[in-house]
C-alpha positions in Angstrom: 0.0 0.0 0.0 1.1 3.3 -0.9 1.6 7.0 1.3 -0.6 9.0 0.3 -0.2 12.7 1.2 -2.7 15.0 2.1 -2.8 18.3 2.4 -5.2 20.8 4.8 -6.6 23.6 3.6 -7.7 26.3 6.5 -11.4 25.7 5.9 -10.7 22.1 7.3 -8.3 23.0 9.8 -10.9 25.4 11.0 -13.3 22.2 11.7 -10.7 20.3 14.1 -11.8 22.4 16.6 -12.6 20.4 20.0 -16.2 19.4 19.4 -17.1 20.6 16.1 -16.7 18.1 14.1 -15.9 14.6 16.0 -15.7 12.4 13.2 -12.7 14.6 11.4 -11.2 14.9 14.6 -11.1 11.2 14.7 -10.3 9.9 11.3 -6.9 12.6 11.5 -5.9 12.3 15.4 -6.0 8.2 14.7 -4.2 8.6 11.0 -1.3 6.0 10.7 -1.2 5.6 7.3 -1.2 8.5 5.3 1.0 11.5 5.8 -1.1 14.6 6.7 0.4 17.9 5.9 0.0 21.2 7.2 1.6 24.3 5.0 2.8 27.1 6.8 0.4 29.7 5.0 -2.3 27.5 6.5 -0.8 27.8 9.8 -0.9 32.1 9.3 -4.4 31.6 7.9 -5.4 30.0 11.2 -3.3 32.1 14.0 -4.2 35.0 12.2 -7.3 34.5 12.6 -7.3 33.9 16.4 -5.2 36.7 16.9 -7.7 39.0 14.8 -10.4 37.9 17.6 -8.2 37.6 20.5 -8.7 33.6 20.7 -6.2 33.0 22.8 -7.5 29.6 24.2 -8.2 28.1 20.7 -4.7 29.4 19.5 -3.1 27.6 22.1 -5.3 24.6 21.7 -4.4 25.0 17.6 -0.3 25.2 18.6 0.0 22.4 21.0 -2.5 20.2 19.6 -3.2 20.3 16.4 0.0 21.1 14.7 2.0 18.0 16.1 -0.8 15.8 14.2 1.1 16.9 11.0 4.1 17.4 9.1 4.5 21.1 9.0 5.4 22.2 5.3 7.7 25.4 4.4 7.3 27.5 1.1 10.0 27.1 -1.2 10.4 29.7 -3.6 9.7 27.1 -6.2 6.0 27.3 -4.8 6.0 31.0 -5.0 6.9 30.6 -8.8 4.0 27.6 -9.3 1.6 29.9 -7.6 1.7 32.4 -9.8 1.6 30.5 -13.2 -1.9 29.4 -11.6 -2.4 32.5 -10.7 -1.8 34.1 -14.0 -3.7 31.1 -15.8 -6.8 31.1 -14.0 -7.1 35.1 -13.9 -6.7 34.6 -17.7 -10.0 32.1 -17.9 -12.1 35.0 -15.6 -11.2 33.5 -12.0 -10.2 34.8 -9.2 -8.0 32.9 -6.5 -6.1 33.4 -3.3 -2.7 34.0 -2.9 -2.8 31.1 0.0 -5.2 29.3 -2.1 -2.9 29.0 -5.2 0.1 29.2 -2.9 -1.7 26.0 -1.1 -2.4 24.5 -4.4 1.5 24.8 -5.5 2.1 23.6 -2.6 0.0 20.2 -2.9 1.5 19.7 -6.4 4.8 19.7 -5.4 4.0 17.1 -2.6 2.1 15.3 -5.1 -0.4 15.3 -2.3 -4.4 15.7 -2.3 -5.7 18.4 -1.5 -8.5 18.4 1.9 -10.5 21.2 1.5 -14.6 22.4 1.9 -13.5 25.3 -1.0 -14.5 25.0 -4.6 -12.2 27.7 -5.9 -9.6 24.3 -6.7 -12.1 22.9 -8.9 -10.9 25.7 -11.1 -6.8 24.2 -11.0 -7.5 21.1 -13.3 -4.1 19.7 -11.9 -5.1 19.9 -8.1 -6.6 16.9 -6.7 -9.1 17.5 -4.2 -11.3 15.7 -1.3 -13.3 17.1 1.0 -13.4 15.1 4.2 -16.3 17.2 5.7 -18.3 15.4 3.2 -16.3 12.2 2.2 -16.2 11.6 5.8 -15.6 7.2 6.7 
């Protein structure tokens, strides 16, 4: 059996929170067999966030449990340069994306990974494979 590597966009992430969402909690907390991957734009999406509403109890929860239930990712500048060929590509066809999002998305295809996600704006980056666990939930 294969790795297969996934990669968590911030609208998932967002859903780990203690009781929200049990059954996500679950199925990533008990992962042994895939690696689950966490991109550090992700990881400003989220504290940001908390900081922004002064959530200091959920960023603390988010830093000390959360992360350490993935492998935390860094931006190469390789990413940067992926990011904005998508960028450029789907502004061309009248869409418009994220810098994290297409950052996220450069991201995934250099891990060869799967994108987890609840967002529809990757349906518009033909290369990015998505699931959505919210949904496709075992």
């Amino acid at each position: 059996m294969s790795n297969t590597v996934y990669v968590f966009d911030t609208n998932i992430i967002s859903s780990l929170r203690p009781g929200k969402n049990p059954t996500l909690f679950r199925r990533v907390q008990q992962n042994e067999e895939q690696t689950l991957c966490l991109c550090e734009p992700i990881i400003f999406e989220v504290e940001r966030g908390y900081e922004h509403r002064q959530a200091h109890q959920k960023l603390a929860h988010f830093r000390t449990q959360l992360i350490p239930l993935f492998v935390v990712v860094p931006v190469q500048l390789a990413d940067w340069r992926v990011a904005a060929k998508l960028w450029g590509d789907a502004r061309r066809r009248g869409r418009q994306l994220s810098d994290v999002d297409v950052l996220l998305a450069a991201m995934s295809l250099r891990l060869d990974g799967i994108l987890v996600t609840d967002d529809g704006d990757f349906d518009h980056l033909p290369l990015v494979r998505t699931e959505n666990w919210l949904v496709d939930n075992e």
